[in-house]
N, CA, C and O of each residue as an XYZ file, in Angstrom:
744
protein
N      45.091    -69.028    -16.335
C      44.231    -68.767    -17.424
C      43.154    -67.777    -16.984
O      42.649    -67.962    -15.877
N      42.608    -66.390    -17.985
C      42.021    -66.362    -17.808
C      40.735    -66.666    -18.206
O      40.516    -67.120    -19.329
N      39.593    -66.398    -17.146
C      38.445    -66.224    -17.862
C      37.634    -64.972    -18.207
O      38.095    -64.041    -17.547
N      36.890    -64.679    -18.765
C      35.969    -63.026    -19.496
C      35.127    -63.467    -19.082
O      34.719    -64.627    -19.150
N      34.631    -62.354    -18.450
C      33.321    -62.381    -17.919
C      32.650    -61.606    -18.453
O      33.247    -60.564    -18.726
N      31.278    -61.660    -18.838
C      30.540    -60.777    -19.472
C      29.965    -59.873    -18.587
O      29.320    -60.439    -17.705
N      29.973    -59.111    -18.546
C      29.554    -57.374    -17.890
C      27.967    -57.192    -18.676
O      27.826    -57.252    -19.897
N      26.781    -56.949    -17.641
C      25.525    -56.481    -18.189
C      25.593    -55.162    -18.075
O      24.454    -54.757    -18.308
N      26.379    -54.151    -17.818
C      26.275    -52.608    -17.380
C      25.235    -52.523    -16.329
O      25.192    -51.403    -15.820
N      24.152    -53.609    -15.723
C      23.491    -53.131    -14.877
C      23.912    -52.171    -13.440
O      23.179    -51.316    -12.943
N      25.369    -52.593    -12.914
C      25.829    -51.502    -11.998
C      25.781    -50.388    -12.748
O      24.979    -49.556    -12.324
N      26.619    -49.966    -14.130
C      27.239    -48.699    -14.471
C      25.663    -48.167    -14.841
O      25.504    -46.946    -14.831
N      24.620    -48.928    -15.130
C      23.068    -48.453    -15.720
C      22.741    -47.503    -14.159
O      22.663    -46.279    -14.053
N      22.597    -48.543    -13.079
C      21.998    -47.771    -11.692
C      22.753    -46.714    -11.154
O      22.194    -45.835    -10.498
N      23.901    -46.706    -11.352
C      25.163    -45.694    -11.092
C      24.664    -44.484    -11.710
O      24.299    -43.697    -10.836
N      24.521    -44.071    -12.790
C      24.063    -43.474    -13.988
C      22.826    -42.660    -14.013
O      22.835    -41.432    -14.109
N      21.624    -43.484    -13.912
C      20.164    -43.358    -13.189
C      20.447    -42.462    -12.049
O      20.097    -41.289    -12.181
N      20.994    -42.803    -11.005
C      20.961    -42.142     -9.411
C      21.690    -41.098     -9.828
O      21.049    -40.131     -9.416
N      22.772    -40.641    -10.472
C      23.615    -39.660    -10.879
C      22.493    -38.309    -11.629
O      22.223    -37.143    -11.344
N      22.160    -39.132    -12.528
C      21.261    -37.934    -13.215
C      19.749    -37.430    -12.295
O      19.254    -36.320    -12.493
N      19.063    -38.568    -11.158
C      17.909    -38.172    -10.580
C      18.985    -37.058     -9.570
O      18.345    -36.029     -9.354
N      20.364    -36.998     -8.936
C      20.593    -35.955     -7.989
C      20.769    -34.971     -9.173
O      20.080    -33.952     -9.108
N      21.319    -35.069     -9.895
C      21.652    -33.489    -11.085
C      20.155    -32.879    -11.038
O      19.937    -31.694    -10.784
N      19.368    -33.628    -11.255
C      17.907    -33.207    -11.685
C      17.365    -32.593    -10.424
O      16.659    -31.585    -10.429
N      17.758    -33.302     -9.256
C      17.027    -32.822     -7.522
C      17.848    -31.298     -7.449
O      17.085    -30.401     -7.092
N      19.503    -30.772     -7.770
C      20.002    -30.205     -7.650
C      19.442    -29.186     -8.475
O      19.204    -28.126     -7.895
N      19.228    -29.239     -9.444
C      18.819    -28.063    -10.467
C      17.683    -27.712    -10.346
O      17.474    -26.549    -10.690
N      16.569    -28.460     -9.865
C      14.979    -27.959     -9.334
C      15.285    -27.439     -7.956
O      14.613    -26.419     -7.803
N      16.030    -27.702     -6.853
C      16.171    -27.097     -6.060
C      17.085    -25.519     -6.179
O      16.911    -24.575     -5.409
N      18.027    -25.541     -7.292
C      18.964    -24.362     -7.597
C      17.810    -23.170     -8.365
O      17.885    -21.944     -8.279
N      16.722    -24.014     -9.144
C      16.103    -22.804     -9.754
C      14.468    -22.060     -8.716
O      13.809    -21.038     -8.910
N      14.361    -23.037     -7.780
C      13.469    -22.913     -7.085
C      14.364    -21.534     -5.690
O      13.780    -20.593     -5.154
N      15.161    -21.755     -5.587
C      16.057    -20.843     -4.984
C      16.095    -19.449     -5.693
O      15.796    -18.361     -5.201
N      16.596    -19.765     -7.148
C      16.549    -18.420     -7.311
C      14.836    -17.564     -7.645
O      14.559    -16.373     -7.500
N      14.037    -18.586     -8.068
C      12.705    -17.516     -7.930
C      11.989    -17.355     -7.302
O      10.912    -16.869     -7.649
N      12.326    -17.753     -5.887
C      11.772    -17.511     -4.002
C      12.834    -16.207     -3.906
O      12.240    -15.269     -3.375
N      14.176    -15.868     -4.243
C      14.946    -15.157     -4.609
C      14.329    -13.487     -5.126
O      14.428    -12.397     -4.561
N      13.779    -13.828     -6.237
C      13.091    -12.934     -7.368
C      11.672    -12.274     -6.822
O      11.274    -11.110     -6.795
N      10.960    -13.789     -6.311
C       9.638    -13.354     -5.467
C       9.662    -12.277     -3.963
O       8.765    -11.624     -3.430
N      11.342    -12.497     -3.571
C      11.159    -11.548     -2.042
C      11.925    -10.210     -2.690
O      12.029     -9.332     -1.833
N      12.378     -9.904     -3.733
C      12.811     -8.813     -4.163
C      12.010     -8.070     -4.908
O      12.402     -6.917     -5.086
N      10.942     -8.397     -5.431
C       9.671     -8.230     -6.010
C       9.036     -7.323     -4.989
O       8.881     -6.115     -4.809
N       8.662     -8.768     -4.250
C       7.307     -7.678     -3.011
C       8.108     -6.650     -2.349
O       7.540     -5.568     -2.204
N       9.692     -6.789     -1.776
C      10.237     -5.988     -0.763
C      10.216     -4.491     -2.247
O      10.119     -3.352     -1.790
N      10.281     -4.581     -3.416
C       9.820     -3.225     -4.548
C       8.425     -2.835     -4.516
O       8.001     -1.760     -4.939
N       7.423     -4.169     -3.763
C       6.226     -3.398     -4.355
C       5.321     -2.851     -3.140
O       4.167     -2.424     -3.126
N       6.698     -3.100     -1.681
C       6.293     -2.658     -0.627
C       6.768     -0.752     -0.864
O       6.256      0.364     -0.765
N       8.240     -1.500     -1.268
C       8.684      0.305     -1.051
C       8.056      1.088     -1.674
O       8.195      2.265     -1.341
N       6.922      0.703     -3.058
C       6.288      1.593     -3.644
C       5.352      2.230     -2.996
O       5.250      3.456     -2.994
N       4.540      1.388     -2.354
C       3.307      1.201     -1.919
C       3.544      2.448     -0.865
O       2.893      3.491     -0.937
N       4.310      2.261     -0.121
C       4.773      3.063      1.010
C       5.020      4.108      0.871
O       4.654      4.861      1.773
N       6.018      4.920     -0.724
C       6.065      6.194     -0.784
C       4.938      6.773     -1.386
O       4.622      7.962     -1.349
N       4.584      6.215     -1.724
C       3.174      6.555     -2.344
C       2.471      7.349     -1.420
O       2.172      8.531     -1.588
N       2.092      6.300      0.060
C       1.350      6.712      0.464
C       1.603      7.663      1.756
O       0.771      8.124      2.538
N       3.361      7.849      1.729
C       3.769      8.658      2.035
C       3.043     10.282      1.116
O       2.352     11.158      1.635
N       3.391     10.222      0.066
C       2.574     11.386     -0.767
C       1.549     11.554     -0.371
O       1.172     12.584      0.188
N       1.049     10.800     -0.535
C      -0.663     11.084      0.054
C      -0.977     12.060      1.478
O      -1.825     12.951      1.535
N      -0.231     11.715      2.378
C      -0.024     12.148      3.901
C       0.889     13.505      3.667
O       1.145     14.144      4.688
N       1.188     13.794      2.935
C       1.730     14.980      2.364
C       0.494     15.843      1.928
O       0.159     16.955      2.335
N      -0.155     14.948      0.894
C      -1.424     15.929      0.430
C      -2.633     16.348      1.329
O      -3.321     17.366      1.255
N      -2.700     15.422      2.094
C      -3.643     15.801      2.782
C      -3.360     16.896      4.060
O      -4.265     17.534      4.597
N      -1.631     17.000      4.511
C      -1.576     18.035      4.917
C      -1.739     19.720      4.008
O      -2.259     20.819      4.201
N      -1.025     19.102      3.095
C      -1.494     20.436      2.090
C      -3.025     21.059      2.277
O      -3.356     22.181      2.660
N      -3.990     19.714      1.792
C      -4.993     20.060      1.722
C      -5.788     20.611      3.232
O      -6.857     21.216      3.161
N      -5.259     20.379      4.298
C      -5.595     21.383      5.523
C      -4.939     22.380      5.370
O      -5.581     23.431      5.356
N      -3.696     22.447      5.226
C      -3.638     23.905      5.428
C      -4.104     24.606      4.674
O      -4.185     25.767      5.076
N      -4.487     24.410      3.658
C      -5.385     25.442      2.264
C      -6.404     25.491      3.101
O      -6.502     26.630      3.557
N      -7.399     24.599      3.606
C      -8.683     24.743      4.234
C      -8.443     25.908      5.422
O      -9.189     26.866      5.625
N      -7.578     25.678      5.938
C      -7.571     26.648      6.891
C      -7.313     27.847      6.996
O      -7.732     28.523      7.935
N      -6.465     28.380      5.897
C      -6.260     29.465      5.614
C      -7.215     30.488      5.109
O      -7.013     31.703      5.119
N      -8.637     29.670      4.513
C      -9.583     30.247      3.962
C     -10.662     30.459      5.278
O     -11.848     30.789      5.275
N      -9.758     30.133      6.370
C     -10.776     30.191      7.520
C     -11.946     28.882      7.410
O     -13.085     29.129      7.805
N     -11.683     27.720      6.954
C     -12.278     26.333      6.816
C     -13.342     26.814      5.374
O     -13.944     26.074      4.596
N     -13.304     27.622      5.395
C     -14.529     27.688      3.981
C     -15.591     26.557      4.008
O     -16.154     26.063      4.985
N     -15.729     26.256      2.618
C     -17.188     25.085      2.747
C     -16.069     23.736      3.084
O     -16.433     22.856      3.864
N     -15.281     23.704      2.704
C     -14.397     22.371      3.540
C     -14.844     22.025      5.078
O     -15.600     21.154      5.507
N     -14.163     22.937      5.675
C     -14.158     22.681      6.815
C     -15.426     23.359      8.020
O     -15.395     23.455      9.247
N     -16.296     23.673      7.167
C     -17.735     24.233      7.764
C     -18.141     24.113      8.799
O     -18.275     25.008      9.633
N     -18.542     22.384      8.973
C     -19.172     21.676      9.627
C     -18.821     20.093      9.714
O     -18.556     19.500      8.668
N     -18.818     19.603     10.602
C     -17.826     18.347     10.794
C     -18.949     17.047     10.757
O     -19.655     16.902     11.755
N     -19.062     16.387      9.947
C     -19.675     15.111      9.661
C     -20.415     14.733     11.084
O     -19.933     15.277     12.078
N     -21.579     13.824     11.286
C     -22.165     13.311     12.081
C     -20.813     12.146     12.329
O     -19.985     11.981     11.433
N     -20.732     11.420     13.601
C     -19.926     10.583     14.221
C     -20.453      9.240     13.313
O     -21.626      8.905     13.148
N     -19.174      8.534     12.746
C     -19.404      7.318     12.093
C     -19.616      7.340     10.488
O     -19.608      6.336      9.775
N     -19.770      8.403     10.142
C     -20.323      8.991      8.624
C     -18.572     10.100      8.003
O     -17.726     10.605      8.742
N     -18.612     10.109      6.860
C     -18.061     11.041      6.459
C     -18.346     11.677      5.370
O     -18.993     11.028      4.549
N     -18.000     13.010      5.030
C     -18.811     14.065      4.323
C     -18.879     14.088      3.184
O     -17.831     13.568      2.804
N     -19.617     14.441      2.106
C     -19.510     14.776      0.918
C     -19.470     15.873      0.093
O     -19.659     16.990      0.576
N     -19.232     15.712     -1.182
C     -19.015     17.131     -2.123
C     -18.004     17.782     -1.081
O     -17.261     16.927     -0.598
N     -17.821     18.836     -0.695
C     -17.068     20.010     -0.185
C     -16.198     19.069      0.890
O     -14.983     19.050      0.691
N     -16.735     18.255      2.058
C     -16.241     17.627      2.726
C     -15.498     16.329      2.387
O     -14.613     15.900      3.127
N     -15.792     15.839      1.492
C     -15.213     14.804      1.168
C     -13.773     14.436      1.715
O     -12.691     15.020      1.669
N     -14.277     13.007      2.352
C     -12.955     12.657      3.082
C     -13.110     12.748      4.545
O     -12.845     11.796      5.279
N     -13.560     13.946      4.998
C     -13.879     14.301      6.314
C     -14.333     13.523      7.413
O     -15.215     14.199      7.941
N     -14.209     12.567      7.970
C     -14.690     11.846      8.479
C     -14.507     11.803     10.341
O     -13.604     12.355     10.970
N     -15.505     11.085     10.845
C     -16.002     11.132     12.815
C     -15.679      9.869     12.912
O     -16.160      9.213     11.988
N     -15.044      9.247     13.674
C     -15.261      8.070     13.891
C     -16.025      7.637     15.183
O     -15.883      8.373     16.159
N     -16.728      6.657     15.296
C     -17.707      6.355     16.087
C     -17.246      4.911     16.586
O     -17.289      3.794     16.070
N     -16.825      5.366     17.708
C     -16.176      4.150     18.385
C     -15.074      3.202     17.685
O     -14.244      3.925     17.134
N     -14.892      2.364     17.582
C     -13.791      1.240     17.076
C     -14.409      0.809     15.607
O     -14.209     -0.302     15.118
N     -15.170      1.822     14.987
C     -15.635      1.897     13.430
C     -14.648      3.158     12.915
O     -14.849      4.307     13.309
N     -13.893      2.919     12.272
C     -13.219      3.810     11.456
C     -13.425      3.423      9.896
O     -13.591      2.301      9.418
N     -13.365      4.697      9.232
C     -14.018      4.852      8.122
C     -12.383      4.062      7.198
O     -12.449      3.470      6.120
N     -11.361      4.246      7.831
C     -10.313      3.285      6.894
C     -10.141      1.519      7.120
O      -9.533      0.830      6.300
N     -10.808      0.930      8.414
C     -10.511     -0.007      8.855
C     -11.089     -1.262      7.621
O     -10.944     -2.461      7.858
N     -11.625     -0.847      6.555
C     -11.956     -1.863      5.248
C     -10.798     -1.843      4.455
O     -10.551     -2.846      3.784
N     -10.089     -0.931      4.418
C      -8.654     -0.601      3.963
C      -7.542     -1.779      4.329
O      -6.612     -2.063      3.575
N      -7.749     -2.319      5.409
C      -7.006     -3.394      6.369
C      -7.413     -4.694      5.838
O      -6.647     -5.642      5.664
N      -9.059     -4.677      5.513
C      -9.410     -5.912      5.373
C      -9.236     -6.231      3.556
O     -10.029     -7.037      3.068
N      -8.267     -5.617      2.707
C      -7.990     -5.506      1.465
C      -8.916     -5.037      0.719
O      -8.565     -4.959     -0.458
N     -10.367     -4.559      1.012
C     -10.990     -4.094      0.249
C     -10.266     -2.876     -0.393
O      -9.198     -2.516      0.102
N     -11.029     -1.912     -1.971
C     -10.157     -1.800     -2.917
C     -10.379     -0.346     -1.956
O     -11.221     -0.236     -1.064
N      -9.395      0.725     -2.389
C      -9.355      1.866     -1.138
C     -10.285      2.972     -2.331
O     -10.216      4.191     -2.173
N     -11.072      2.399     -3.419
C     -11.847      3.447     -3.930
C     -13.113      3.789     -3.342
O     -13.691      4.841     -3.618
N     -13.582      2.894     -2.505
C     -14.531      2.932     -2.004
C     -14.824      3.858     -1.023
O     -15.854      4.130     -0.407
N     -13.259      4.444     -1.008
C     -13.295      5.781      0.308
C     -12.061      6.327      0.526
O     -11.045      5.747      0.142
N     -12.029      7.440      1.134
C     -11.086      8.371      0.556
C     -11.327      9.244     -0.404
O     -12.331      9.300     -1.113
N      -9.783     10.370     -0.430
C      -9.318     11.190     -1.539
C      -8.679     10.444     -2.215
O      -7.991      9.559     -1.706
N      -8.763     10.632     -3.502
C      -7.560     10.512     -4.346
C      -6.682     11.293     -3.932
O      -6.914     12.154     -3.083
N      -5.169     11.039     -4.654
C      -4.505     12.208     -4.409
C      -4.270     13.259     -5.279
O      -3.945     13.124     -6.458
N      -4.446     14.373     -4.659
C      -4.906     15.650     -5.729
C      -6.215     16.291     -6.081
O      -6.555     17.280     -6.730
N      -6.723     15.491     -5.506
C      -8.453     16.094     -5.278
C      -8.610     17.318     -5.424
O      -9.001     17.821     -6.478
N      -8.256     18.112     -4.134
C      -8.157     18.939     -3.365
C      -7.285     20.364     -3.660
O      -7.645     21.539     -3.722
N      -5.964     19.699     -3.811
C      -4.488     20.638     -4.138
C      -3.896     20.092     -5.695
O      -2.741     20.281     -6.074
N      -4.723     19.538     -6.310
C      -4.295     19.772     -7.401
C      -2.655     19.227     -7.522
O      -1.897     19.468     -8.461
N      -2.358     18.460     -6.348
C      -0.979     17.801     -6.694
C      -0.658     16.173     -7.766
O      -1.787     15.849     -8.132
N      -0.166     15.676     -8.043
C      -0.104     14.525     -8.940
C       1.123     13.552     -8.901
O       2.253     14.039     -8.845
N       0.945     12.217     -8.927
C       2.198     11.822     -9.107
C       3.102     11.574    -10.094
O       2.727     11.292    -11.233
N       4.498     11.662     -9.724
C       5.312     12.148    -10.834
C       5.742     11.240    -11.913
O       6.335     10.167    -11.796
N       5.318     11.890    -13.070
C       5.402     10.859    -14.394
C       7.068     10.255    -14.581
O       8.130     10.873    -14.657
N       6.790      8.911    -14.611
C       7.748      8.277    -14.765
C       8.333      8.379    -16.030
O       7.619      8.986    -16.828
N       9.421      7.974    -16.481
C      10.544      7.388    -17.662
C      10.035      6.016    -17.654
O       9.651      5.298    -16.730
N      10.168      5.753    -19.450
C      10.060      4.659    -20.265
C      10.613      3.669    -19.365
O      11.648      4.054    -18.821
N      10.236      2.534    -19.058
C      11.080      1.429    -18.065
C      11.080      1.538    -16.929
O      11.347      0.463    -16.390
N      10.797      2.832    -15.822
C      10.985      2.555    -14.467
C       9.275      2.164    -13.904
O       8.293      2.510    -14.561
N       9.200      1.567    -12.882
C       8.062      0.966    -12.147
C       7.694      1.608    -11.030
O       8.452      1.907    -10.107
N       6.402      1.853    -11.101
C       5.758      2.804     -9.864
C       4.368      2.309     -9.491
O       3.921      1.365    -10.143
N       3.819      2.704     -8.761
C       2.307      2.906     -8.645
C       1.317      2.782     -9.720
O       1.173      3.696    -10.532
N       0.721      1.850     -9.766
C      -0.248      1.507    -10.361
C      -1.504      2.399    -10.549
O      -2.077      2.760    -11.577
N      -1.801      2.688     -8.995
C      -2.954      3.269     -8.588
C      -2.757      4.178     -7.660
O      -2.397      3.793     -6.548
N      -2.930      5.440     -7.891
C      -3.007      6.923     -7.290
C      -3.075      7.056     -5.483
O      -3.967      7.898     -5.385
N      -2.818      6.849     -4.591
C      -2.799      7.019     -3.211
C      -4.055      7.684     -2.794
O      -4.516      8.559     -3.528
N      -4.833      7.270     -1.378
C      -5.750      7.967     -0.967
C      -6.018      8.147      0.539
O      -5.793      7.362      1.461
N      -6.386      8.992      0.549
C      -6.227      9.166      2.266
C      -8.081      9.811      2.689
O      -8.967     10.199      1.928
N      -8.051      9.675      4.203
C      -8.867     10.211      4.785
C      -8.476     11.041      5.741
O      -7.256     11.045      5.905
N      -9.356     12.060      6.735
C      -9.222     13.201      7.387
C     -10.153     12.660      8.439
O     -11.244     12.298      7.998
N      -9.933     12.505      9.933
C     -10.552     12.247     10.648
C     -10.587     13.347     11.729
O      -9.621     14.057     12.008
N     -11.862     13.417     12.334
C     -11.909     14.823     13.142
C     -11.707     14.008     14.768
O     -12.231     12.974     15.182
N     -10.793     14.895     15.398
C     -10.435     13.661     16.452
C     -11.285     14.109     17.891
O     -11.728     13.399     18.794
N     -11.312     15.699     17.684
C     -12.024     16.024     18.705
C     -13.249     16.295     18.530
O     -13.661     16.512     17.391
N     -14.132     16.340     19.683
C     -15.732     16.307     19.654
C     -15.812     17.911     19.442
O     -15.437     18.483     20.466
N     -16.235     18.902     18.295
C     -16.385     19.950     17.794
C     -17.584     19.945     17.358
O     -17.893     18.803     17.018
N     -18.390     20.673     17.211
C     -19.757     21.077     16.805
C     -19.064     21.893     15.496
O     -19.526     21.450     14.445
N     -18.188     22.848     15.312
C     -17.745     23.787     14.610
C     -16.141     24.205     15.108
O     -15.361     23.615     15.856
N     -16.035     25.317     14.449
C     -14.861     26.095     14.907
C     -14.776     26.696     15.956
O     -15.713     27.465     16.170
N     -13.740     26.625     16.961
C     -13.606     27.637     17.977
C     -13.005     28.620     17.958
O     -12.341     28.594     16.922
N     -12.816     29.535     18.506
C     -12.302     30.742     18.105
C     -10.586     30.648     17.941
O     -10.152     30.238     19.018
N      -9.836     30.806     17.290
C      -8.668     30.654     17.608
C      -8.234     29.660     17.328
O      -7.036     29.882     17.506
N      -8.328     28.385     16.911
C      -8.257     26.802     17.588
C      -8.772     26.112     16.976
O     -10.002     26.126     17.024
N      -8.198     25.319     16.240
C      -8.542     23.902     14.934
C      -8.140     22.728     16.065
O      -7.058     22.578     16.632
N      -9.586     21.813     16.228
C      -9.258     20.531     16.389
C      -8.245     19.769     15.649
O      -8.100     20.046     14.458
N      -7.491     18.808     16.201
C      -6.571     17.920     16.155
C      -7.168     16.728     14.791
O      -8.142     15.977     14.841
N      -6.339     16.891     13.841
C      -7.444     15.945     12.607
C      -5.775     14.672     12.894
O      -4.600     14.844     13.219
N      -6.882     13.163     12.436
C      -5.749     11.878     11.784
C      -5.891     11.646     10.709
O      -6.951     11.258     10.217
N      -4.937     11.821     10.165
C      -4.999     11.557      8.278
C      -4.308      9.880      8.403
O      -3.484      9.498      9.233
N      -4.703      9.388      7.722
C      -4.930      7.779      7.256
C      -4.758      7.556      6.092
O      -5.776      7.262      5.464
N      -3.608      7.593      5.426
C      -3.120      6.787      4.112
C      -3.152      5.905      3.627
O      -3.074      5.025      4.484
N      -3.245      5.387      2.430
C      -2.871      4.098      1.844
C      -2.251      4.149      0.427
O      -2.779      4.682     -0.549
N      -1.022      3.501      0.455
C      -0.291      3.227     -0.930
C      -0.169      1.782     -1.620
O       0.601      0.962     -1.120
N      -0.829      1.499     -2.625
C      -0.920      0.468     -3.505
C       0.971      0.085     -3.804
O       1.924      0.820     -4.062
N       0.882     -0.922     -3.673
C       2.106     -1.286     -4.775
C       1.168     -1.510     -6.475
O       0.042     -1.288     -6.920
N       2.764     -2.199     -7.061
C       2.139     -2.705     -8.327
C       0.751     -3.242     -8.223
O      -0.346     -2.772     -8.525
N       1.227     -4.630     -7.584
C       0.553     -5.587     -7.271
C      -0.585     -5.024     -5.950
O      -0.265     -5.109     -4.765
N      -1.582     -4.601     -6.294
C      -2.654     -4.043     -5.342
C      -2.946     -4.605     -4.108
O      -3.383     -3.949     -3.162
N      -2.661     -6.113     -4.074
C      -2.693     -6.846     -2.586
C      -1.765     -6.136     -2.126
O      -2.112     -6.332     -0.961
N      -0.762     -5.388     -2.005
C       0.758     -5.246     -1.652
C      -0.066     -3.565     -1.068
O      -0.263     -2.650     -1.868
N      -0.400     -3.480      0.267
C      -0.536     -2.089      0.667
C      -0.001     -1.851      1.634
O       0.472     -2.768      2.305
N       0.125     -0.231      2.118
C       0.730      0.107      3.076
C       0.076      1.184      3.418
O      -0.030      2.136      2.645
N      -0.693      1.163      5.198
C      -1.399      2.161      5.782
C      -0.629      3.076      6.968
O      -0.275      2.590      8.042
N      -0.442      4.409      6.609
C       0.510      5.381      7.316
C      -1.065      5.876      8.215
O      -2.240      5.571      8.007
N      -0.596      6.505      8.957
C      -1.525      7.157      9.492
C      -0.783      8.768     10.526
O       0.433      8.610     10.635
N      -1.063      9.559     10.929
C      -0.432     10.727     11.483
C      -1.728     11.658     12.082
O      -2.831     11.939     11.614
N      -0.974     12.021     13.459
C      -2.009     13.590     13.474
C      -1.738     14.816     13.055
O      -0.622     15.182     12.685
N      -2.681     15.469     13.089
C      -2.100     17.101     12.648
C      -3.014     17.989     13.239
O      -4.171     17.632     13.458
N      -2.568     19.213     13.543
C      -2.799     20.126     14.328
C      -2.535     21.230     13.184
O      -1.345     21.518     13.062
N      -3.289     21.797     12.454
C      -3.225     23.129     11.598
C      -2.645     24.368     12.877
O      -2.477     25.547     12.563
């Protein structure tokens, strides 16, 4: 004979419960994947921006020496800033550095890079290139400085001190920078 036993579903209830808390662990972990995903493809775009950008910039500011120099330094390149200071109006940008004070090293500490520097195009009248409806660029214009590397009073005959130009390119996202730096020898 048999007997029926009555069934409370309490197994098939806890079975059920634990089934749907892993679906639920699986899918917060599957979507958390993909927008740690989204977030490193993001910055690794708003690095590469940042970077050609301020690649341009290090472009302009060679431009903008060799124009200076060709005019034989004109009011640009006149007279070279006191050590630690950098120049204004005509000089602008021009900068001495005075020991382990460099006029870009606030640039590092995220302060905003208007506070010093060229824009880009100041000088040479160059610009960056207008985008199409939908593509993503630069937020904010690239800026660089001109550092005089050797101890010069003026010009020597023949012979342009050794300048370091010091870039910086914004990504979108303005925390997101990138500092080039180069020498140059006109």
């Amino acid at each position: 004979m048999l007997i029926a036993r009555q069934q409370s579903g309490a197994a098939l209830l806890a079975f059920l419960g634990t089934l749907m808390l892993v679906m639920g662990a699986i899918s917060v972990a599957a979507m958390h994947h993909l927008f740690a995903g989204r977030a490193m493809t993001s910055q690794w775009l708003d690095r590469e921006i940042a970077f050609r950008s301020a690649e341009v910039a290090l472009l302009d500011a060679e431009a903008d020496l060799i124009a200076a120099t060709t005019n034989n330094g004109g009011a640009r390149l006149a007279s070279w800033p006191h050590p630690g200071t950098c120049g204004t109006g005509p000089r602008l940008g021009l900068c001495r550095a005075d020991g382990d004070r460099a006029a870009w090293l606030p640039w590092l500490d995220g302060d905003t890079p208007d506070s010093a520097g060229i824009a880009l195009g100041t000088f040479t009248g160059a610009a960056m290139p207008t985008l199409p409806d939908g593509v993503i660029g630069a937020t904010m214009p690239p800026r660089y400085l001109i550092e005089v590397l050797e101890n010069h009073t003026g010009m020597l005959a023949d012979m342009w001190p050794r300048f370091r130009i010091t870039a910086v390119g914004l990504g979108r996202d303005t925390s997101v920078r990138v500092l080039l730096q180069t020498e140059f020898q006109p």
